[in-house]
N, C-alpha and C positions, 0 to 999 in steps of 0.2 A: 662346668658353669663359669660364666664370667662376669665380672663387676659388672659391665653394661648392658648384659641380661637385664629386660625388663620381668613383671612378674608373668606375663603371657608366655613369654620365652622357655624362662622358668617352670611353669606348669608346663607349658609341653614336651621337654628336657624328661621331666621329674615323671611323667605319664605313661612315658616312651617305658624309659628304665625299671620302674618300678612296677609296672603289667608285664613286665619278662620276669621283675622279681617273684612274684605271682605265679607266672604261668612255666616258667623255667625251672626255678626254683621251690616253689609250693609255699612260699614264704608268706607271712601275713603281716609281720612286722619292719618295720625299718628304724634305724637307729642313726639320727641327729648330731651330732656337737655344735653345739653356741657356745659363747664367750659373750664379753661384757661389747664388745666391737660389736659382734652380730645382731646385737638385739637392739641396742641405741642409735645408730646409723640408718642412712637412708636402703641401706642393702636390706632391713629386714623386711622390708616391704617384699621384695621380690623372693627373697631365701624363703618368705611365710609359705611360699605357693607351690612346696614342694611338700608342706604341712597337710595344703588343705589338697595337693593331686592325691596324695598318699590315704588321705580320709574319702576322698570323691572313690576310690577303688578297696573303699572299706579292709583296709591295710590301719593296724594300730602305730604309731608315732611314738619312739623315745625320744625326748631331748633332754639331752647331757652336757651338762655344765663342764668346757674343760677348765681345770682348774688355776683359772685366774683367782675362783673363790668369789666370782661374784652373781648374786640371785637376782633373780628379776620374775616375778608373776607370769605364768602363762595362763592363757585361760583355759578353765577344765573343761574343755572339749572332750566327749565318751570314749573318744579313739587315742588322746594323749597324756602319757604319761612324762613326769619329770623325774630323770637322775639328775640329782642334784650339784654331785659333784662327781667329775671324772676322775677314778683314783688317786685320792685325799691322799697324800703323803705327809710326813712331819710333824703329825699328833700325837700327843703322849699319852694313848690307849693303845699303841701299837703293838701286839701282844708278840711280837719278838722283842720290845723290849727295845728299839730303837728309837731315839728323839730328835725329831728335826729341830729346825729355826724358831719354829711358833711351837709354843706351851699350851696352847688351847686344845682342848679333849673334843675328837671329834665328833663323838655321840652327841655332845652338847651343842655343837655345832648344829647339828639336824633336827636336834629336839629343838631349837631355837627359832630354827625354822619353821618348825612345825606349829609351832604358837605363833608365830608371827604372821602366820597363815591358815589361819585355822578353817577358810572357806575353802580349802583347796582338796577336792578328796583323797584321803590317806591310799586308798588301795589303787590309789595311781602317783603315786609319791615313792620313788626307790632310794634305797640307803647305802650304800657305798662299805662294802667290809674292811677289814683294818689288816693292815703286814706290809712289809716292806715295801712291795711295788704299791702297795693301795690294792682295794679292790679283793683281799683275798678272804679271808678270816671271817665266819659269819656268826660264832660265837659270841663277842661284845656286843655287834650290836642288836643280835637276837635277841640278847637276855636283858637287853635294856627295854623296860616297857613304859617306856616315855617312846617308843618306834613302836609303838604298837599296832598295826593293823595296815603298817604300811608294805612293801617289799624290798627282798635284800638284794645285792646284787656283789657276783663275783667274777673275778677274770682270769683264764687259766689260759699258761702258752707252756710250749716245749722250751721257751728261751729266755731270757732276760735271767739267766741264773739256775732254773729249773731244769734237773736232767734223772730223767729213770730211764732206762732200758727195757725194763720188762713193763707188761700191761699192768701186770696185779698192784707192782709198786706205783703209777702212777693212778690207780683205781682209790687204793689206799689214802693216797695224798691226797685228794681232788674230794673223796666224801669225807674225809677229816676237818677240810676246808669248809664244806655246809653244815658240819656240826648240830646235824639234825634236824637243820631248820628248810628241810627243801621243799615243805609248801610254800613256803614265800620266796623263795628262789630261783632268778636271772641267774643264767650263764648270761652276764651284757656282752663277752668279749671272747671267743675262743678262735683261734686259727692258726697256720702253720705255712710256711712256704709250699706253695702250688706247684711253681712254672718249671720244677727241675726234672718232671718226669717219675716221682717217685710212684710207687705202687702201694697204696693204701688199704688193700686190698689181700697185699699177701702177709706174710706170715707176721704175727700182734709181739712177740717179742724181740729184742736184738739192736732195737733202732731206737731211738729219740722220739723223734717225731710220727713214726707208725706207732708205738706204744704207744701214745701219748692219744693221739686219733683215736685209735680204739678203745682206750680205756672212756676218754671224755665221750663219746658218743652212744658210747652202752649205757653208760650213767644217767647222760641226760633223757636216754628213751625209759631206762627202769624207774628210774623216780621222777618221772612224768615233769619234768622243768621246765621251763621257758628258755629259749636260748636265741641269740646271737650271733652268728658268723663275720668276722673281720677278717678283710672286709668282703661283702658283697661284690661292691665293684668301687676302684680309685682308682685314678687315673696313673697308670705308672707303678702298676705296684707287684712285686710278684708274691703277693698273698692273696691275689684276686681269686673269688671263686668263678666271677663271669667277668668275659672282655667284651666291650662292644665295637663292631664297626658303624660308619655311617657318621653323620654329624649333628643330626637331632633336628633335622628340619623335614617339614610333611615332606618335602621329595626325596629327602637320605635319610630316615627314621634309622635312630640306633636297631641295632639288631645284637641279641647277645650271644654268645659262646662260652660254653664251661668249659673252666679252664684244664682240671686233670677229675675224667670220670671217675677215679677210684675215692677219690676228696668227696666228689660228687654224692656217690652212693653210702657214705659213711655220712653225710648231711642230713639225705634221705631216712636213713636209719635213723638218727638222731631225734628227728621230727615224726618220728611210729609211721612212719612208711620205707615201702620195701622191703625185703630180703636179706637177714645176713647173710655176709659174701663166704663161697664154700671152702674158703679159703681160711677162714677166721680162725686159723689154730695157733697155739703156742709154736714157737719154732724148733723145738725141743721133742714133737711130738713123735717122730720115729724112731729116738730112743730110749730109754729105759726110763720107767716110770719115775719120777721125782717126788720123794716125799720133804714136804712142807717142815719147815723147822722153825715152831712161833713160841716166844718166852709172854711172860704177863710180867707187868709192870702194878705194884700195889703197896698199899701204906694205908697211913690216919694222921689224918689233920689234927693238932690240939692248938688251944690258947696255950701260950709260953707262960705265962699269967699262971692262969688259973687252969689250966691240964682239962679243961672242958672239948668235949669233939668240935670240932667246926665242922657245920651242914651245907653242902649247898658251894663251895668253893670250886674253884673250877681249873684243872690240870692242864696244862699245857707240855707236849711232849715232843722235846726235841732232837734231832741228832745234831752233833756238835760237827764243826767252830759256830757254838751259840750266834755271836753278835757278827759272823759273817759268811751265817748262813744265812740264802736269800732264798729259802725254799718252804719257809713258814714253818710252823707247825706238824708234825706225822701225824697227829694222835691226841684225845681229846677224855677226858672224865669230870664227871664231877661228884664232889662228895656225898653220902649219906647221911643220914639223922643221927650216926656213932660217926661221924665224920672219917670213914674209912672209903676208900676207893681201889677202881681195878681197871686198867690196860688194858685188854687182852690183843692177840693174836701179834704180836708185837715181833719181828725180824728179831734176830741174837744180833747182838750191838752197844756200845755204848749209847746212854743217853741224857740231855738234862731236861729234869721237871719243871716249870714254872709254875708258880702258885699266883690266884687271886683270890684275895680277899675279900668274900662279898659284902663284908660290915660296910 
């Protein structure tokens, strides 16, 4: 798109692309970013019209706030949803325990929001989880029921800090991250570099980014998610899942191209269509059997006070350097009515617990 795109342009750009999205891909959603620029300017006139191509091809609509941190009303249209903000950083509910610039809690942020808009409907209203890069952690704001009945949304990549090697460790990680809450659960952001030729397809342990694929895409087919691909298509990027040629006019109509079919078929999967690939095995698998070696992690919460259980607190389990690891959270409990909890299946390792306190 370009600035001088009017909205006809626009619509027909966005018509092109997004009936390949559809028809390529099996895709039904597309995912947005505004800012405070986009939406106050004469551009939103024209940017609208890739809202309303996307609804004329009854395709649902995120739009995601990136965060300048500024809101602005959209109207509840059946087909769009608003993320509010694109991975909040620097709020002191960060459940690594890290504090940005601003002291403001961002649950209250959204609860703030959500009063402040109270016509706006909740089950098209997403909430943004909490950890270092943003976007991770869906325990706070799950259990917050001031977010009630809205959806949560989290983003998992092989990069930005993030490294397992095997499948199971990043399956581990990734449902630790939804924290039980994956009815209400967006994957908004998942992907991996495409254009290098890798094979996605072959064997699930050994690699980064193959682990990583296959753990997130089994996940999101077994507990039925909503999900996200970053990106679809940019211009220039090599995490494309499609390139297009052409220039977007009725006489060179984009035409799209996937970019590595083995990305491709693991998308497929993701979305409960297809076939796993016959290749989906451990890499380990033609030698000797490997037996699992898993410790539990367990205690009891009291008052310092008064030696009463605490109920209802909630564990956070990490592997160390704490404050500079950027891998969130492993592992998740919370207390019972004798204020006692339990870990299970937990790697042999050092670890440290975080405690909240729900008073």
């Amino acid at each position: 798109l370009s600035a001088a795109d009017d909205y006809a342009t626009t619509y027909r750009k966005s018509t092109q692309i997004l009936g390949q999205f559809k028809t390529l891909l099996h895709a039904n959603t597309v995912r947005l970013g505004i800012n405070h620029a986009t939406v106050s300017g004469a551009w939103w006139q024209s940017y609208r019209a890739i809202v309303d191509a996307a609804t004329a091809l009854d395709m649902n609509v995120i739009l995601s706030v990136w965060p300048d941190r500024t809101f602005r009303l959209v109207e509840p249209n059946a087909n769009v949803y608003l993320d509010l903000v694109n991975e909040p950083q620097g709020y002191n509910d960060d459940p690594s325990g890290w504090v940005g610039g601003n002291a403001t809690n961002w649950r209250d942020v959204a609860a703030g929001w959500l009063e402040h808009f109270p016509a706006f409907p909740r089950s098209r209203v997403i909430i943004a989880g909490t950890g270092p890069g943003g976007d991770w952690y869906l325990g706070s704001v799950g259990n917050d029921h001031r977010l009630d009945g809205t959806l949560l949304e989290l983003h998992v990549y092989s990069a930005f800090g993030l490294s397992f090697t095997t499948y199971q460790d990043w399956k581990n990680w990734f449902r630790g991250q939804i924290a039980g809450f994956q009815s209400r659960t967006i994957v908004g952001e998942f992907g991996t570099r495409l254009n290098g030729g890798v094979d996605f397809n072959g064997p699930r342990d050994g690699s980064n980014p193959v682990s990583y694929l296959y753990a997130v895409t089994d996940t999101i087919r077994e507990l039925g998610l909503g999900t996200v691909f970053w990106p679809g298509f940019r211009q220039r990027d090599a995490w494309n899942m499609l390139t297009f040629t052409g220039d977007g006019t009725d006489a060179a109509p984009y035409v799209g191209h996937i970019v590595n079919p083995s990305a491709y078929d693991r998308l497929q999967w993701a979305y409960g269509l297809g076939t796993p690939a016959p290749t989906a095995i451990p890499s380990s698998a033609g030698d000797a059997p490997l037996v699992a070696r898993t410790g539990t992690i367990s205690g009891k919460v009291v008052d310092a006070s008064t030696g009463q259980p605490v109920a209802g607190a909630e564990l956070l389990v990490y592997a160390p350097p704490y404050f500079q690891s950027a891998q969130g959270p492993k592992d998740f409990a919370y207390t019972g009515a004798d204020g006692t909890f339990q870990v299970t299946n937990v790697a042999p390792g050092t670890y440290i617990v975080q405690l909240r306190d729900p008073r």
